[in-house]
N, C-alpha and C positions, 0 to 999 in steps of 0.2 A: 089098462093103464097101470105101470108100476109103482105101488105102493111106495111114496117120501120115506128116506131111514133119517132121521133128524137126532141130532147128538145134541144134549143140555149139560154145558161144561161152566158150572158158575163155580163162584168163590172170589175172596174179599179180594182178590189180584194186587196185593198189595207190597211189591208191585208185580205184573205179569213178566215171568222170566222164559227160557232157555226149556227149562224142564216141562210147563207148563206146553210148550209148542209140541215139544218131541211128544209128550204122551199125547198128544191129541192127534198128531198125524200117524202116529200107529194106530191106534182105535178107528180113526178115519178110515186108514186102510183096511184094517183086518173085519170091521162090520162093515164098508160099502158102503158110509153114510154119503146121504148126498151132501148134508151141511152138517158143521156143528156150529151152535150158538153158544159164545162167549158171554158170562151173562157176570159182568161184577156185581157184587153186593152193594145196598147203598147203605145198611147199617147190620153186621153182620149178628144174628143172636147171641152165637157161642165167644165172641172176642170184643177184648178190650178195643173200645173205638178211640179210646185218645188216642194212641199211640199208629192211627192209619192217616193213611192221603185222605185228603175229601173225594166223593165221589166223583165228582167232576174232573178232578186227575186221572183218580184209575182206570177213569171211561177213555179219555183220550189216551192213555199210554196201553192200553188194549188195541183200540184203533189203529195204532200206529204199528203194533205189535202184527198186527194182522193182515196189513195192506198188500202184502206178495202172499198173501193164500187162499186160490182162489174158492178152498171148501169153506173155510171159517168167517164167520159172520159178527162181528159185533152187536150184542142186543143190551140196550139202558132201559130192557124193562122195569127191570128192578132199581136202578137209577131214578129215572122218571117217577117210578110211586112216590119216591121219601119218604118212607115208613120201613120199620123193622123188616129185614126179606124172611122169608121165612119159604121153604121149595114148595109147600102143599098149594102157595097162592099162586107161586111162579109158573106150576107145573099146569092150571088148569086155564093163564092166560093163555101158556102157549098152544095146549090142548083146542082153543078158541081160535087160533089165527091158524092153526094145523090141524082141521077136525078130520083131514083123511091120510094122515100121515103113523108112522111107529115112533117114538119116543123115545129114546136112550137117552137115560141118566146117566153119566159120565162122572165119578167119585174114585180117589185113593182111597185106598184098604183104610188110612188112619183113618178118614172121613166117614166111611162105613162103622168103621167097630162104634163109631157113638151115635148111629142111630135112632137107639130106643128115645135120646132126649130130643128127638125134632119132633115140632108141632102135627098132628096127625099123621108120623110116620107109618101108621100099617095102611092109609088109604093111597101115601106114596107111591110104597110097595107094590101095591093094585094096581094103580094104573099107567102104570112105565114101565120101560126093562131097565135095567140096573146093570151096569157094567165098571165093577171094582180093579180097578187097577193095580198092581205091587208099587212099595213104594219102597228102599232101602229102610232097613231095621225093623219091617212088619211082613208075618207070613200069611197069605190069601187064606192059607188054614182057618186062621181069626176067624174071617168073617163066615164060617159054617155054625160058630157058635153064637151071634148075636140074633139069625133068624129064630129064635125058641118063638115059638108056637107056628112055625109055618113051615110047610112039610118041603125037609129040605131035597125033593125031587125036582124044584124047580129052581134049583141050584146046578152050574154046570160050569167047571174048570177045563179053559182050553189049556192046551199046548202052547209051549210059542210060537209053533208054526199055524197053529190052528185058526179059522177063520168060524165064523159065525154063520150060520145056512139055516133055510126057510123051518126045515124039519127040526130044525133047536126052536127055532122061535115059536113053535107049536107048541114048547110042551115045556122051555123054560122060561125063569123072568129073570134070573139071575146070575149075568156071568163072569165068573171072576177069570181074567186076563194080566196073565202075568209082563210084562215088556222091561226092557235094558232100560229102566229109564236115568236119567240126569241126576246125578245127587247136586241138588240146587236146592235153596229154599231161601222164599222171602225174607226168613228174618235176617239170614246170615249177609244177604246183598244189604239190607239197612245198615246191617251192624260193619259192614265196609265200608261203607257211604261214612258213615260217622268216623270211622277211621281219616279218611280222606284216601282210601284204597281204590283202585280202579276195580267196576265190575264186568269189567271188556267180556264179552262172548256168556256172560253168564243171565243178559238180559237182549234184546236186539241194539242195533247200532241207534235206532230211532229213537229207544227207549231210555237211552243210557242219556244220550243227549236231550231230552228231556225234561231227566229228573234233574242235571245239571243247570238246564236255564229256568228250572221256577226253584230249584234250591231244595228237595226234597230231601228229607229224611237226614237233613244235614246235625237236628239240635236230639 
C-alpha cells in the first residue's frame, strides 16, 4: 500500500490570497502530495493579533478559498484548540490522525530563516520533511545558514524543474524549492481594503466577496 504524502501549509491566512494557492499547487505537483492541509492559526506567536480577523473568518475564507481544489483540505485544528498555535503541537496532532503517512511542512524561506525562535524547533526538524519555498526579496541560500548544528547533508535544492523522489526522501529532510511565485501579501491586500481599492484576482472571487459582506479589514 502506497505510503500518504500529506502537505502542512498553515499560517495566520490573514487573509488567504492568490499567492498562497499558486505556491501550494506547485508543491502539490512537484512532491505528489495526495493532500495538503490548510491549517490557519487561531492565535499566531510571532504577530500582532490586534490587527487580524478572528479566527472564525479566516477559517471560512480558507474554506471558501479551497472549494475548486480537489488536493487541498481545510483543517480548524488549530482553530478548534483556542490557545497559542504553536507547530511542535500541531505537528504531532496531525502525526495522530496520520500515524502511516510522510509529512511535509510546507513554509516560505522568510518563515524558515526564523526558525531558531519556534517552541521546540529541532524536535520539528526531526519529525517532518520541510519543504522552503522562494519568496520575492529572500534567497533559498538563507536558509543553509539557519540549520547550524544539523548536518546540512540533509539539505537538498531542487531545480525548477525538479521533482522530489523516493531515493531523496531516504537521505533528505530538507528541501528547498525554488517556484515563480505571486508577489502578493496579506498586508498589502488590507492596506487596499482600507483604501477602498479593489483586490480583484489578488484574493479568489469568494473571498473578495466575503471580506466585503462582514466589512473586513475596513478600520
Amino acid at each position: 500500500m502506497k505510503e500518504e504524502r500529506i502537505g502542512l501549509f498553515g499560517g495566520t491566512f490573514n487573509p488567504i490570497h492568490s499567492g498562497h494557492l499558486r505556491a501550494a499547487e506547485i508543491v502539490q505537483k512537484r512532491l505528489d502530495l495526495d493532500k495538503v492541509l490548510f491549517i490557519p492559526s487561531y492565535i499566531p506567536p510571532h504577530k500582532n493579533s490586534a490587527k487580524i480577523a478572528s479566527p472564525a473568518h479566516r477559517m471560512k475564507m480558507v474554506e471558501l478559498a479551497l472549494h475548486s481544489h480537489p488536493h487541498f483540505i481545510p483543517s480548524s485544528i488549530e482553530v478548534d484548540a483556542e490557545e497559542r498555535s504553536y507547530s511542535i503541537i500541531t505537528l504531532g496532532k496531525i502525526k495522530k490522525l496520520y500515524p502511516n503517512s510522510r509529512i511535509f511542512f510546507i513554509l516560505g524561506i522568510d518563515a524558515f530563516l526564523e526558525i531558531d525562535t519556534w517552541k521546540n524547533h529541532e524536535q520539528v526538524l526531526e519529525q517532518c520533511f520541510f519543504v522552503v519555498i522562494s519568496r520575492p526579496g529572500f534567497r533559498l541560500e538563507e536558509a543553509e545558514a539557519v540549520v547550524q548544528g544539523i548536518s546540512r547533508e540533509i539539505m537538498c535544492e531542487l531545480s525548477k524543474s525538479e521533482n522530489i523522489n523516493d531515493d531523496m526522501l531516504r537521505t533528505r529532510r530538507i528541501f528547498l524549492v525554488p517556484i515563480d511565485a505571486l508577489y502578493i501579501a496579506s498586508t498589502n491586500i488590507r492596506e487596499k481594503i482600507k483604501r477602498g481599492e479593489s483586490i480583484q484576482k489578488m484574493v479568489p472571487d469568494e473571498v473578495d466577496a466575503y471580506i466585503q459582506r462582514n466589512n473586513l479589514y475596513q478600520s
